[in-house]
VMD Tcl script that draws the C-alpha trace (Angstrom):
set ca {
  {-3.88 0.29 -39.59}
  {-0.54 0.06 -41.50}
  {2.62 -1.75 -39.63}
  {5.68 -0.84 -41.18}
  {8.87 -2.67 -40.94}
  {12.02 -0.20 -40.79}
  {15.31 0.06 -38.78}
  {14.44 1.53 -35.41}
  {12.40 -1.85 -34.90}
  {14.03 -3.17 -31.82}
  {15.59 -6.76 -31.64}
  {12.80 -7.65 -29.15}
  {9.93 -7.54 -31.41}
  {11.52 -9.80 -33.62}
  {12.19 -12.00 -31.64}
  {8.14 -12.42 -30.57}
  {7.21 -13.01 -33.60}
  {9.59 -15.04 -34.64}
  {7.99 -18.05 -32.37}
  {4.76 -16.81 -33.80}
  {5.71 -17.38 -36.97}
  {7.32 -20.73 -36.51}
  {4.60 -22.17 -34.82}
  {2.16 -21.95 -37.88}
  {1.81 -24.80 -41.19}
  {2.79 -22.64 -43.85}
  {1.91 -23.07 -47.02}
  {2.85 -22.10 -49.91}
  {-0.94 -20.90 -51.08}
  {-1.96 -19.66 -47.66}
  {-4.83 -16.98 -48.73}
  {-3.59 -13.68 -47.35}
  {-4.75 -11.35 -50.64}
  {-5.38 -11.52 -53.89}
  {-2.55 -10.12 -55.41}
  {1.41 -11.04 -54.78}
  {2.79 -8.71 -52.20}
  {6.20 -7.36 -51.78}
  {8.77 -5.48 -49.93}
  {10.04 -8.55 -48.07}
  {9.73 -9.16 -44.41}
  {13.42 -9.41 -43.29}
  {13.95 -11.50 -40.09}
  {17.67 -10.46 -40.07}
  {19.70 -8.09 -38.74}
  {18.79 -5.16 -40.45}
  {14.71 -5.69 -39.89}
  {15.18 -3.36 -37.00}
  {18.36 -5.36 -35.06}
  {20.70 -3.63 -36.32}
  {20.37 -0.90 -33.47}
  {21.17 -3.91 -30.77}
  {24.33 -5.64 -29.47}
  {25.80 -7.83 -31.78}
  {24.76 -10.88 -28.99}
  {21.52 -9.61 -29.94}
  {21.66 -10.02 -33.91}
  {23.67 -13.17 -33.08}
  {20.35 -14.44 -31.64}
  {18.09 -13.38 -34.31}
  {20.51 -15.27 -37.19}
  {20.46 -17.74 -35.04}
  {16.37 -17.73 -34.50}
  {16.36 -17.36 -38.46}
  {17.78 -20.65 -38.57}
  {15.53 -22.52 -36.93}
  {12.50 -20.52 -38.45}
  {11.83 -23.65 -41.16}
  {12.41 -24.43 -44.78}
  {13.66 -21.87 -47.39}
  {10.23 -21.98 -49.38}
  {8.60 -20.93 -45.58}
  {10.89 -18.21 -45.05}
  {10.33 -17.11 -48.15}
  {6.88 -16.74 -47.87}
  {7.26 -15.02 -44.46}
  {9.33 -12.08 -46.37}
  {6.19 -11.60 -48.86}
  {3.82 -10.98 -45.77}
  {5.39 -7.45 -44.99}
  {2.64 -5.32 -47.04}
  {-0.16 -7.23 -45.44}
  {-1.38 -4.90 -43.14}
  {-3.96 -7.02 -41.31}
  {-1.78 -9.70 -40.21}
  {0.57 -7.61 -39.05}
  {-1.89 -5.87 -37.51}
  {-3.06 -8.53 -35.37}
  {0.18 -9.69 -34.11}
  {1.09 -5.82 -33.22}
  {-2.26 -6.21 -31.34}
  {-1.44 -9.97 -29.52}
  {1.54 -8.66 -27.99}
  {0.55 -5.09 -27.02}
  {0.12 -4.34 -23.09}
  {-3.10 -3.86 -22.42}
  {-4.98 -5.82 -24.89}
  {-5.66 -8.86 -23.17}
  {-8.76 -11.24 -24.53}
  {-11.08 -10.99 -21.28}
  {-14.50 -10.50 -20.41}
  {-17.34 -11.35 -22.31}
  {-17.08 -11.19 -25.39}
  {-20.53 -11.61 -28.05}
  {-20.26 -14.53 -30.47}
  {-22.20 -11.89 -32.88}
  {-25.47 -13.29 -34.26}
  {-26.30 -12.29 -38.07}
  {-29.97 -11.52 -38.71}
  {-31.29 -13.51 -41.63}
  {-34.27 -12.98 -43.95}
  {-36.00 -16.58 -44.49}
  {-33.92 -17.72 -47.71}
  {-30.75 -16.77 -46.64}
  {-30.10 -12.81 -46.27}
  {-30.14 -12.21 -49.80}
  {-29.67 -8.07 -49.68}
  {-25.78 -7.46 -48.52}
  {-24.62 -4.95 -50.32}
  {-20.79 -3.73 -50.15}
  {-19.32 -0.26 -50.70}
  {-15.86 -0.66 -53.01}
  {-15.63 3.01 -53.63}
  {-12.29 4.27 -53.40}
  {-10.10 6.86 -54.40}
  {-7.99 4.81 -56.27}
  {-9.56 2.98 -59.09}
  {-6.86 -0.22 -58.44}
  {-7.96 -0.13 -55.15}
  {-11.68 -0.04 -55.71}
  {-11.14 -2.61 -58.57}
  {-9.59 -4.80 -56.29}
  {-12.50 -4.54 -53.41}
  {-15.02 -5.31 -56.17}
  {-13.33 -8.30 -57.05}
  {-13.19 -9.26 -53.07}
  {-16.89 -8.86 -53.06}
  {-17.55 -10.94 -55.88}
  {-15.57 -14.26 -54.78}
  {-17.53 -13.46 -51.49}
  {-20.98 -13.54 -52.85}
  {-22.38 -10.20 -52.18}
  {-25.38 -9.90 -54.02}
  {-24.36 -6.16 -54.63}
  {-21.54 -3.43 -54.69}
  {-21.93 0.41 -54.59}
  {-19.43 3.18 -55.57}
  {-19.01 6.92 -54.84}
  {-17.75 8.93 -57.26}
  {-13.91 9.98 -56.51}
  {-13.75 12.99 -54.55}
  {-9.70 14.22 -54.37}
  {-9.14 14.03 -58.06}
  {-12.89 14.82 -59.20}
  {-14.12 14.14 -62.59}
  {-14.61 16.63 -64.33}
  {-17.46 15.70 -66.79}
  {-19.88 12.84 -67.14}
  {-18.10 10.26 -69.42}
  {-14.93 10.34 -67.06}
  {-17.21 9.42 -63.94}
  {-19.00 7.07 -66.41}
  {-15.56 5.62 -67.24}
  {-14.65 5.15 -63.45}
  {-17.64 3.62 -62.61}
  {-17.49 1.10 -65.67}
  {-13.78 -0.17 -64.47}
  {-14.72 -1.07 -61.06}
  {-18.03 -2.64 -62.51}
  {-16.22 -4.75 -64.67}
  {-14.41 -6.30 -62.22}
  {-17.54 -8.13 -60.55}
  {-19.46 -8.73 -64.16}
  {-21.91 -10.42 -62.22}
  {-22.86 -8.41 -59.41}
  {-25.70 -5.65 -59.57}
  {-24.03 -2.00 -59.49}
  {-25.24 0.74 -57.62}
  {-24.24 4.09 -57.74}
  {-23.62 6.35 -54.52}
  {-24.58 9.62 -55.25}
  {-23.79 12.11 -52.19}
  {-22.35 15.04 -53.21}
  {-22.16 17.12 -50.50}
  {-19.02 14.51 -49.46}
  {-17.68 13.87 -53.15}
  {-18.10 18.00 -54.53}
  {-19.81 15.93 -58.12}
  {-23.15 17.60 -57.90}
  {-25.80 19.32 -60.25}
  {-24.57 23.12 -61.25}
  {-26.73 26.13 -60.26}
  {-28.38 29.02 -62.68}
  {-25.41 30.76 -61.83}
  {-23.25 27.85 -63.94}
  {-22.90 28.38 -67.52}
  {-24.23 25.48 -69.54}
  {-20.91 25.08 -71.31}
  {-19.20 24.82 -67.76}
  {-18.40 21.30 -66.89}
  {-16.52 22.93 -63.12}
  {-17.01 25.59 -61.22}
  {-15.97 26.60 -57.88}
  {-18.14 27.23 -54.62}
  {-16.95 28.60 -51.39}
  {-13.26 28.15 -52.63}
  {-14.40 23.89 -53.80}
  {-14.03 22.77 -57.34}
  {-17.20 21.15 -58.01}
  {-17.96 18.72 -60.84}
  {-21.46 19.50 -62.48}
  {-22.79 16.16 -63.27}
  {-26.58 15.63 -62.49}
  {-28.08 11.68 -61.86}
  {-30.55 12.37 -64.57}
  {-27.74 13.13 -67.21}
  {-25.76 10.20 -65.91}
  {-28.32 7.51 -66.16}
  {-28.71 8.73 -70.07}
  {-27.33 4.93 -72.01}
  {-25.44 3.79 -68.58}
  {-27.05 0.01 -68.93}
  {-25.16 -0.07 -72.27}
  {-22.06 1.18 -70.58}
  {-22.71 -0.81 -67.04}
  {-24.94 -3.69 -67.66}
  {-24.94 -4.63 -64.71}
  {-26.21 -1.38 -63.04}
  {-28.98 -1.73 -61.02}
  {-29.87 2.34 -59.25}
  {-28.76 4.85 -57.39}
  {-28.75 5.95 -53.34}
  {-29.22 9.23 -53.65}
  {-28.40 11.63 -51.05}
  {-28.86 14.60 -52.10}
  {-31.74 17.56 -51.53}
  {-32.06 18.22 -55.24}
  {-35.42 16.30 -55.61}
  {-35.95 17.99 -58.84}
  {-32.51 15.76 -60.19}
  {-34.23 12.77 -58.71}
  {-37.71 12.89 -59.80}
  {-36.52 13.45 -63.55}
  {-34.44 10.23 -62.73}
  {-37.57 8.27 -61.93}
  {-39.50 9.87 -64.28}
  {-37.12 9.50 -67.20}
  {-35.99 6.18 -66.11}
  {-38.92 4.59 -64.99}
  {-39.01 1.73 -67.65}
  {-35.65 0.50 -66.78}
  {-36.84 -0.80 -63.57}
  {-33.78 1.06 -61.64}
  {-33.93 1.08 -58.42}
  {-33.49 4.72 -55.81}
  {-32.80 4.52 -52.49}
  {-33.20 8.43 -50.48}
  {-30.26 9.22 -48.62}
  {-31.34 12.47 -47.12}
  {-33.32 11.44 -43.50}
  {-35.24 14.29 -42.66}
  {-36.92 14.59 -46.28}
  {-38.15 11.06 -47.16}
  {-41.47 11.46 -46.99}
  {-41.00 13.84 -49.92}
  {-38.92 11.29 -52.40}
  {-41.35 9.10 -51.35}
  {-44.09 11.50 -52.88}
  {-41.75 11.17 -56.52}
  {-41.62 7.54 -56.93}
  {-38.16 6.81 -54.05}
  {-38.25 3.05 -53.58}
  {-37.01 3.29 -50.17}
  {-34.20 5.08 -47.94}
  {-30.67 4.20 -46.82}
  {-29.55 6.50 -43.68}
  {-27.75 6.33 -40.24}
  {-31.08 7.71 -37.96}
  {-32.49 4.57 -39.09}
  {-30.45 2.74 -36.64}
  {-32.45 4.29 -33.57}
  {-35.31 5.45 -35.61}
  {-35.93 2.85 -37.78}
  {-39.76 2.06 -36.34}
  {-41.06 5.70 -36.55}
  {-40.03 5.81 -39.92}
  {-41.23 2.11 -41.41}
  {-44.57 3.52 -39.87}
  {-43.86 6.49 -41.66}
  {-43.80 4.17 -44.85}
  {-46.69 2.10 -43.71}
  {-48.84 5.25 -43.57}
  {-47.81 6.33 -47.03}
  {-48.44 2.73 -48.15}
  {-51.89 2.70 -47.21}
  {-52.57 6.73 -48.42}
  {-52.63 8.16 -44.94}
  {-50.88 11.05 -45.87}
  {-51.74 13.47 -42.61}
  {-50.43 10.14 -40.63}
  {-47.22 9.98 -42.65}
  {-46.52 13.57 -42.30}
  {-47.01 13.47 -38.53}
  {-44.01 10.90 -38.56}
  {-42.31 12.74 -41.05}
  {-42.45 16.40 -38.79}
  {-42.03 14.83 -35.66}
  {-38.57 13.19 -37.03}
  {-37.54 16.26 -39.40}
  {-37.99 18.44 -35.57}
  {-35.17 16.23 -33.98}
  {-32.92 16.28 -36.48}
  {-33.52 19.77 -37.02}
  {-32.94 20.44 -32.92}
  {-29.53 17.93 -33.01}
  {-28.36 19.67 -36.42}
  {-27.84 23.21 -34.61}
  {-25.95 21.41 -31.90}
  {-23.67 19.80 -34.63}
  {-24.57 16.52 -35.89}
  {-22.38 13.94 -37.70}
  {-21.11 10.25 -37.43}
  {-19.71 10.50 -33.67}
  {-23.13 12.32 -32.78}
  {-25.02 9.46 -34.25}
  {-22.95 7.08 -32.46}
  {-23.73 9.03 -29.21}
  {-27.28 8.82 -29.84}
  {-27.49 4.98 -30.90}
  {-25.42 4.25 -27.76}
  {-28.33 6.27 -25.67}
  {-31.02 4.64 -27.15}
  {-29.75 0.60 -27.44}
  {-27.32 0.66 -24.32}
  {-24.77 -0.53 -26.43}
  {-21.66 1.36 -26.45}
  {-20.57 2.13 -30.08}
  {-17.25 3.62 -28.87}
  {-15.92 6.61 -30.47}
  {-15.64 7.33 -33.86}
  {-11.85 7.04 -35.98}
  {-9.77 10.23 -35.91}
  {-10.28 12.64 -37.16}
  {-13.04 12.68 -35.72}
  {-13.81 13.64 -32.07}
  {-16.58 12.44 -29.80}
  {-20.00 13.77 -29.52}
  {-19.80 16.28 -26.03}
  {-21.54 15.00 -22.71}
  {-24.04 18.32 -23.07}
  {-24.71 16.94 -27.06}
  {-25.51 13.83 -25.23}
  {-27.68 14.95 -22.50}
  {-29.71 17.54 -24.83}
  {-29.80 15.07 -27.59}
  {-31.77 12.39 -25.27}
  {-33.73 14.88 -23.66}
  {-34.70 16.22 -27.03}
  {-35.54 12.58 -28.02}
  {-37.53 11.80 -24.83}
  {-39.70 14.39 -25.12}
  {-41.30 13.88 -28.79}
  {-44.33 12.47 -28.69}
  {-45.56 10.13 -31.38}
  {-47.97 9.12 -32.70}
  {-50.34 6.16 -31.34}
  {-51.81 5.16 -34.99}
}
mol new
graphics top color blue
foreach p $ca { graphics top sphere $p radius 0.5 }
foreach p [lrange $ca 0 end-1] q [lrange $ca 1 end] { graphics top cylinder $p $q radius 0.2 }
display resetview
């Protein structure tokens, strides 16, 4: 949520923040970003006062004064571009907002030595930006990042997606790299038997897709990324993925499923686990799903396996996506997970009332 600074600012504002601002210690080195920001914040005049009476911009020069040394106000005019601050204080002073209530000091579940598998997405569509968010999660201590492939400006062949992936690695040397693979979001899938082979692009349903398969990918990427570690890989081309494990096997890399309702199946090729949204309110059917499979109880495995693929089958035709999902995890945990970000719209009261019904009425299994 972007703030922006500009003439039709009224004299008021300014002159709430301005106490704001005076009460804090600056310094110098406060830690707002990495980088040096610009486009000064200017507590004059023409920050928005210049609409106002001139008793009005008489106040704010006179409210500038007062606001501390020269090195402070300096600093205040570099804070402009920092969206979060600004953010808050747009927040503190709205109508509306007040702090009330109770509100969850937010516990943090831990594994017994310390939570040791946070892993952070820095994918972005710009390759600054994503450099930059690899770096954050580096000084931070993740003990992973993960990137999706750029989906505005696609690459268009393997060693430009390669070369991508290898600048925001080598921001965060020592951090394990994982790729996101999820092309049905990013358009950089496998081609069809309707692609030529000499075709790096091609276009489906009026969407330039990029023709890059995991399996070619992986071909020499720890010489390229050392630090890569696997891939999440959500996608329904299992053929793609089980030459990945099989061809790849020997590097120890590491392949998460991303695609819910057919798990059981990468399972069957050698998947080392799953990363999906269901798992948030269906989490125990399927680690009993996993169990089964563990222990070569195949019929057992498939029961959880049908019995899930049914409901998201049933809440697919109704029109399933992240506010859906939201609906659902609110349904099942009594939390409210609010609605999702626009553009996005919330999940309908009949999606939520067939939904739970739909849910309520499985029956699973009892071993």
């Amino acid at each position: 949520m972007l703030l922006s600074l500009s003439p039709s600012m009224s004299a008021t504002f300014c002159q709430n923040i301005l106490p704001f601002l005076q009460s804090v210690q600056w310094s110098s080195t406060f830690p707002l970003k990495s980088r040096q920001l610009s486009h000064p914040l200017k507590i004059t005049e023409d920050c928005g006062c210049s609409n106002g009476s001139s008793e009005e911009s008489e106040q704010i020069k006179e409210a500038n004064g007062k606001a501390g040394s020269r090195e402070e106000m300096s600093f205040l005019r570099q804070m402009s571009d920092d969206a979060v601050f600004l953010s808050v204080l747009q927040s503190s002073m709205a109508p509306g907002k007040k702090l009330q209530g109770l509100v969850a000091a937010t516990i943090t579940p831990m594994t017994p030595d310390g939570l040791d598998h946070v892993i952070i997405h820095v994918g972005a569509l710009s390759l600054p930006e994503s450099q930059e968010l690899a770096r954050h999660a580096a000084a931070i201590g993740a003990s992973g990042i993960a990137v999706i492939a750029p989906f505005f400006f696609k690459p268009t062949n393997k060693d430009e997606l390669i070369t991508f992936l290898r600048e925001v690695a080598s921001e965060a040397p020592a951090v394990p790299f994982y790729y996101y693979h999820i092309p049905p979001l990013t358009g950089v899938k496998r081609g069809n038997r309707e692609v030529s082979q000499d075709r790096d692009m091609f276009l489906h349903g009026g969407l330039l897709f990029c023709t890059v398969r995991v399996e070619e990918l992986l071909d020499g990427i720890k010489e390229q990324i050392p630090t890569f570690q696997g891939v999440k890989f959500s996608d329904t081309d299992l053929l793609d993925l089980a030459q990945c494990i099989n061809k790849n096997g020997g590097e120890e890399f590491v392949f998460l499923y991303g695609v819910d309702e057919q798990l059981l199946s990468a399972l069957a090729i050698g998947a080392n686990g799953a990363v999906g949204s269901t798992y948030n309110y269906l989490g125990q059917k399927n680690n009993m799903m996993l169990q089964a499979f563990a222990q070569h109880d195949l019929a057992l495995a498939r029961k959880y396996q049908f019995l899930t693929g049914e409901f998201l089958n049933f809440v697919m035709k109704l029109g399933f996506g992240v506010a859906q999902t939201k609906a659902i995890m609110t349904s099942v945990s009594g939390i409210p997970m609010g609605p999702p970000r626009f553009p996005l719209v919330k999940a309908s009261e009949e999606f939520i009332t067939k939904a739970k019904a739909k849910l309520d009425s499985i029956v699973w299994p009892t071993s």
